[in-house]
C-alpha positions as a LaTeX table, in Angstrom:
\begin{tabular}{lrrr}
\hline
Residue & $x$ (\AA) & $y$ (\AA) & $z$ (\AA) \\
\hline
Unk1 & 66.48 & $-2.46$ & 27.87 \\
Unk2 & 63.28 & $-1.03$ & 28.10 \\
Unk3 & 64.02 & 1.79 & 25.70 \\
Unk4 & 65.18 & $-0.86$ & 23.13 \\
Unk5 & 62.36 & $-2.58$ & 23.10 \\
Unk6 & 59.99 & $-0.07$ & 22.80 \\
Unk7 & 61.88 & 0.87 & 19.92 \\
Unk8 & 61.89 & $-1.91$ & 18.33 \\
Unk9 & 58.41 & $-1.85$ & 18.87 \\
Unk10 & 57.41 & 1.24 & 17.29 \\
Unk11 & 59.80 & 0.94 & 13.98 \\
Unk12 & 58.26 & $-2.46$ & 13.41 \\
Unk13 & 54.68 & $-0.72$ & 13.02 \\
Unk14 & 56.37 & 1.82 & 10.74 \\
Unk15 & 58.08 & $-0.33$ & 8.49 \\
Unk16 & 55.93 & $-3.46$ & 8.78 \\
Unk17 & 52.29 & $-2.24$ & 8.64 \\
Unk18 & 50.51 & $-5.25$ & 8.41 \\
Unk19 & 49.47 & $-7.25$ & 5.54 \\
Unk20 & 45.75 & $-6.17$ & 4.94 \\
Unk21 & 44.21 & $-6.90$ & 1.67 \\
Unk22 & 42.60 & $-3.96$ & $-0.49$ \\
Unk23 & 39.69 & $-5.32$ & $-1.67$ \\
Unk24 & 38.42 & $-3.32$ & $-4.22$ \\
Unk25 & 42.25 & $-1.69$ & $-5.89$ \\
Unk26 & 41.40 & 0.67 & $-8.11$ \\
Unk27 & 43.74 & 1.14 & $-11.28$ \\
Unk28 & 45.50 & 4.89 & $-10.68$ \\
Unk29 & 45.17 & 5.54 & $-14.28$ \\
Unk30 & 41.79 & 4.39 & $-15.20$ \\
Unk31 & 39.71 & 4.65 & $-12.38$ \\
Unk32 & 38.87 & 0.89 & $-12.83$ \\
Unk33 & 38.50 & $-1.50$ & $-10.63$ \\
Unk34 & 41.66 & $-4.26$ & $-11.22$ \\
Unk35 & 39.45 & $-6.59$ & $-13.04$ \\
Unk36 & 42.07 & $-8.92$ & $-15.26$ \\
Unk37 & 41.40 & $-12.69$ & $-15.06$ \\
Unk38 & 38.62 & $-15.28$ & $-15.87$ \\
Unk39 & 35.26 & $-14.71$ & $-14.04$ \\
Unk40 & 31.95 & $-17.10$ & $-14.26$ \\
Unk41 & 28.88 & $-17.33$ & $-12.50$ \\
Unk42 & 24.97 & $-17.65$ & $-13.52$ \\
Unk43 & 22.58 & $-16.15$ & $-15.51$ \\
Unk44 & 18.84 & $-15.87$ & $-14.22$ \\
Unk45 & 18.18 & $-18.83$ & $-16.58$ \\
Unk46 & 20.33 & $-20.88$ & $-14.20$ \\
Unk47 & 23.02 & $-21.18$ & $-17.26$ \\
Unk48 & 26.88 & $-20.69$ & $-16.69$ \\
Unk49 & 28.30 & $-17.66$ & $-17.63$ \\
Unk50 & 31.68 & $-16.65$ & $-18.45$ \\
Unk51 & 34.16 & $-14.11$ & $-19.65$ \\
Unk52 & 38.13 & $-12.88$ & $-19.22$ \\
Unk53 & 39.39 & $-9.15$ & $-19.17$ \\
Unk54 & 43.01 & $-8.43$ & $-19.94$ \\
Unk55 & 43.36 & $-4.70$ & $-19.53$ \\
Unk56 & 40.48 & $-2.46$ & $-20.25$ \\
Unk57 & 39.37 & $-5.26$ & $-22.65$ \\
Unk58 & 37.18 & $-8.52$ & $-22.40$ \\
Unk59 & 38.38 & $-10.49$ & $-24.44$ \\
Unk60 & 36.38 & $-13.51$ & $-24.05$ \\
Unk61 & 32.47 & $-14.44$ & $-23.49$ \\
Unk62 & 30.83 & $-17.38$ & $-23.41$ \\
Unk63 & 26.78 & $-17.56$ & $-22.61$ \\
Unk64 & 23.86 & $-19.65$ & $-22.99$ \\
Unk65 & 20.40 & $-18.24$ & $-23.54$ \\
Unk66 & 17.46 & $-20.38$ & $-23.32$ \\
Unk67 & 14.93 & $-18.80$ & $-26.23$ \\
Unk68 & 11.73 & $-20.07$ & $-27.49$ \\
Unk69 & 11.94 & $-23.27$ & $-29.14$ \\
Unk70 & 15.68 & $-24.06$ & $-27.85$ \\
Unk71 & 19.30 & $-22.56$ & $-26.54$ \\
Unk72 & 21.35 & $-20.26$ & $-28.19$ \\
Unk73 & 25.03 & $-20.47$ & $-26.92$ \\
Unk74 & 27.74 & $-17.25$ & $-27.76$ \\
Unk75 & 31.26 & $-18.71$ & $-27.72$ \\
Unk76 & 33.52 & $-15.19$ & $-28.36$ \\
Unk77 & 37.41 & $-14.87$ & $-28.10$ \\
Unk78 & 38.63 & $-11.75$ & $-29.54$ \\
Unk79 & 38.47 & $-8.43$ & $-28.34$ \\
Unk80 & 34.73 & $-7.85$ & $-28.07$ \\
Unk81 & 34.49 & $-4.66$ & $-25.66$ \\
Unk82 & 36.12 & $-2.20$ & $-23.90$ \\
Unk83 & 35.60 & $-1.68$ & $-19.96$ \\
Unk84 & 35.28 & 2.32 & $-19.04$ \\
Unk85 & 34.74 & 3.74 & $-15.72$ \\
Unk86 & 33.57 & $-0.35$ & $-14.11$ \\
Unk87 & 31.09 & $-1.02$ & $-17.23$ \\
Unk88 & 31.19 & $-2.65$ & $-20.25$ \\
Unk89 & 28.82 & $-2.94$ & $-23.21$ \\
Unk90 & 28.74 & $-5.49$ & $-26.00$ \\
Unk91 & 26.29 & $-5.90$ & $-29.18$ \\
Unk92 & 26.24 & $-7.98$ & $-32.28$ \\
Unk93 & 24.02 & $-9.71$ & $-34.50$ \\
Unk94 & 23.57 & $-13.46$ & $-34.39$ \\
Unk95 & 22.04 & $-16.37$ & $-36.80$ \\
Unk96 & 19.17 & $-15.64$ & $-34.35$ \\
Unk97 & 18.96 & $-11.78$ & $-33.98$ \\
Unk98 & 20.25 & $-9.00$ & $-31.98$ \\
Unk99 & 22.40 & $-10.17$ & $-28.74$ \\
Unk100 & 23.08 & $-7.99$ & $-26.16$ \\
Unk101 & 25.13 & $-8.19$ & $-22.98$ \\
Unk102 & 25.96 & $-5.62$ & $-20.44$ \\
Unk103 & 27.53 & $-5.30$ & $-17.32$ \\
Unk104 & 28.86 & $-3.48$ & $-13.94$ \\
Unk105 & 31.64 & $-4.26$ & $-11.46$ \\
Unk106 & 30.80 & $-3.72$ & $-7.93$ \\
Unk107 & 34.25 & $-4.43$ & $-7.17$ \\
Unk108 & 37.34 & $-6.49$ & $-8.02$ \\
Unk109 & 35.91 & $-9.58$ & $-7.70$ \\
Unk110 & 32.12 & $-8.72$ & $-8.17$ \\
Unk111 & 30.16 & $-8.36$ & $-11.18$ \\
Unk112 & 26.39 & $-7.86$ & $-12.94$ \\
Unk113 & 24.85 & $-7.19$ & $-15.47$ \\
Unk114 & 22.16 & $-8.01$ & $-18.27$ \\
Unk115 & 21.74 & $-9.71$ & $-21.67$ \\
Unk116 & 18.84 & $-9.96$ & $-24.34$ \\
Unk117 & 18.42 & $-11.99$ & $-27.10$ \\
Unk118 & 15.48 & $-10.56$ & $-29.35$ \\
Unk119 & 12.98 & $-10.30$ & $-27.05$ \\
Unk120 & 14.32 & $-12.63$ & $-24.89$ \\
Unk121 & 16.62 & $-11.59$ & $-21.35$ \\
Unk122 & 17.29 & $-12.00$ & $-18.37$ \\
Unk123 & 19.88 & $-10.97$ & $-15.87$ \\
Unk124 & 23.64 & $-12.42$ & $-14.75$ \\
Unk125 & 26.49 & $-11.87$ & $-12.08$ \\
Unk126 & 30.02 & $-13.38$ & $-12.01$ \\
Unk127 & 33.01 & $-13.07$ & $-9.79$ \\
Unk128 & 36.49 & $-13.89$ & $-9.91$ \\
\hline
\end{tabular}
């Protein structure tokens, strides 16, 4: 009896492992983190911040910048970037100048970055 429950035992652990959580999978082909889905969070201007990745694309941003003399709010939903080796990098050229917006992950479900409008900038994170 013994015998057949220490067997048991022992292919239990080898086909039932456990069910721990990776928490930062890594795509095999890219070398990304998996980063699909919606994430949001704050700017250093205390604005929301938002975007969506679907593959190695984002494919969605929306920001608010606080600038002299009012706000200037980016609403995007196309493909605006692609994400290579955790980064990203997006630039275009508003009715009020020059925006920029950059960012890291630190893992699957943490993000930074930066952004500048003209001369103005500031910093952001997100998670999912």
């Amino acid at each position: 009896m013994k015998v057949f429950i220490l067997s048991f035992f022992y292919l239990s652990i080898m086909f039932f492992p456990g069910c721990s959580k990776d928490e930062n999978p890594i795509d095999p082909n890219t070398g990304n983190y998996k980063v699909d889905g919606s994430w949001t969070g704050k700017t250093s201007q205390g604005e929301n911040i938002s975007f969506r990745i679907e593959g190695d694309w984002m494919r969605q941003l929306n920001i608010k910048i606080n600038v002299s003399g009012g706000a200037y709010t980016q609403n995007t939903s196309s493909m605006i970037c692609l994400v290579e080796k955790n980064s990203f990098s997006y630039a275009t050229t508003t009715t009020m100048g020059r925006l920029e917006f950059s960012g890291t992950f630190k893992s699957s479900t943490s993000s930074e970055g930066t952004f500048s409008l003209n001369s103005t900038g500031g910093t952001w994170s997100a998670a999912k």
